[in-house]
N, C-alpha and C positions, 0 to 999 in steps of 0.2 A: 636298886634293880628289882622291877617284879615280875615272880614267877608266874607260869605261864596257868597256877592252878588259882591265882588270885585275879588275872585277867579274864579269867573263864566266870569266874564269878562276879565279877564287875558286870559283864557282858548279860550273864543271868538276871542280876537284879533292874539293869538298866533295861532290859527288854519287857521283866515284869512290870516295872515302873509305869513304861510304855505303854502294856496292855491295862493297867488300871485306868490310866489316862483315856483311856479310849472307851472303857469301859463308863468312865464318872460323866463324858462327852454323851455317849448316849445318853444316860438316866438324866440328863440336864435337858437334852432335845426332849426327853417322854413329859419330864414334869412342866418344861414350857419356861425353865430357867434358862433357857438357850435356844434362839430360832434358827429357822433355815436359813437367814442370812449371816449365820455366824460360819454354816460351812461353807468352805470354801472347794474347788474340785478342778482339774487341772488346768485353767486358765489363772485360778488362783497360786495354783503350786510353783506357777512358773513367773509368777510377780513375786512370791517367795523365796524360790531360788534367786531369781534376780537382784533382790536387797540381798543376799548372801554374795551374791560373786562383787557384789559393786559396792559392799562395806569398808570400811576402812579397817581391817583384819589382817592379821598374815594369810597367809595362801594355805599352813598346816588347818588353821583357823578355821577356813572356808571349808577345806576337805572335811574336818570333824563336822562342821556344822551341818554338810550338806549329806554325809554319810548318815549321822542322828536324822534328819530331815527323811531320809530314804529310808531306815526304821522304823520310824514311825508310820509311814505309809503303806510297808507291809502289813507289820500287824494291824494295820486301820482294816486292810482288803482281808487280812485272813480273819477278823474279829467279825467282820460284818456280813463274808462270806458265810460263814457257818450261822448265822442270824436263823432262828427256825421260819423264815419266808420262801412263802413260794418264788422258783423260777431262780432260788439261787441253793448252794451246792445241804444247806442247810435247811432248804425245805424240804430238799430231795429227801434226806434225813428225816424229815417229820412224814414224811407218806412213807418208808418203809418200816416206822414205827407205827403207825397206823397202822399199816399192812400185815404185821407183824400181833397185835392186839386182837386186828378182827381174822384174821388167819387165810384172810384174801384179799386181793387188792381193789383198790376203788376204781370204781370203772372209768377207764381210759378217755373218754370224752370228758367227766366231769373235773380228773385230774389234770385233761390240758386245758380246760376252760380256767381252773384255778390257775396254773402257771403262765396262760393268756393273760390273764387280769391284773395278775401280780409285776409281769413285766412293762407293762402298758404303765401301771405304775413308777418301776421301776426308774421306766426310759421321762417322763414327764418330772419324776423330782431330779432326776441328771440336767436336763433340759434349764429347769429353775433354778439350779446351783451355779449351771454353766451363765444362766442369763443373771444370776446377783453377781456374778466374777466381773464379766464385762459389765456391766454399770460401777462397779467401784475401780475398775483399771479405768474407766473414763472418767470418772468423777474422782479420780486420782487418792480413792483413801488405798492405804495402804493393807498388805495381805495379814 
């Protein structure tokens, strides 16, 4: 029988694990040991999930596998959220650290032309990920 103070720490290190994972994922995309078509974005998460429900597994199986699954996905969104980039909640972060250095803020046109640019981006590597998803769901490789 395990206690619920050894569960809590399962649960800790398994989420730490998680966030290195995510963390070792980037520095692989920066050094170019890992391309944009290795990510995959939710056209792929859902050919994912799908080898999950249609494995040959028990069903307790499936739930762990697809709860781990949805774990990881958090901490992907909260790792990447806080990213110091403009136009997401961790750039916001870096201009009131700026803000905060020069003891006034950067003027409001130049701050939304940067989170204009950054989104524009943004929205254009979504777009790529989405369109490498659909070409391997049609060319049937797997997620």
């Amino acid at each position: 029988n395990i206690s619920g103070a050894d569960k809590l720490s399962y649960a800790m290190r398994y989420a730490a694990d998680n966030c290195r994972l995510v963390w070792v994922s980037l520095g692989e995309l920066i050094r170019g040991s890992a391309s944009i078509s290795d990510l995959i974005g939710p056209v792929g998460m859902g050919g994912a999930v799908n080898s999950i429900v249609t494995a040959e597994i028990t069903v307790l199986d499936r739930v762990w596998n697809i709860l781990g699954m949805m774990i990881l996905i958090s901490l992907n969104l909260a790792i990447v959220n806080l990213l110091p980039i403009p136009a997401l909640d961790g750039g916001r972060l870096l201009f009131l650290l700026i803000e905060a250095v020069r003891r006034k803020p950067l003027p409001s046109k130049i701050e939304g032309a940067i989170h204009g640019a950054a989104m524009i981006c943004l929205f254009a590597l979504m777009v790529l990920v989405m369109f490498n998803d659909i070409v391997k769901l049609v060319r049937g490789v797997g997620p």
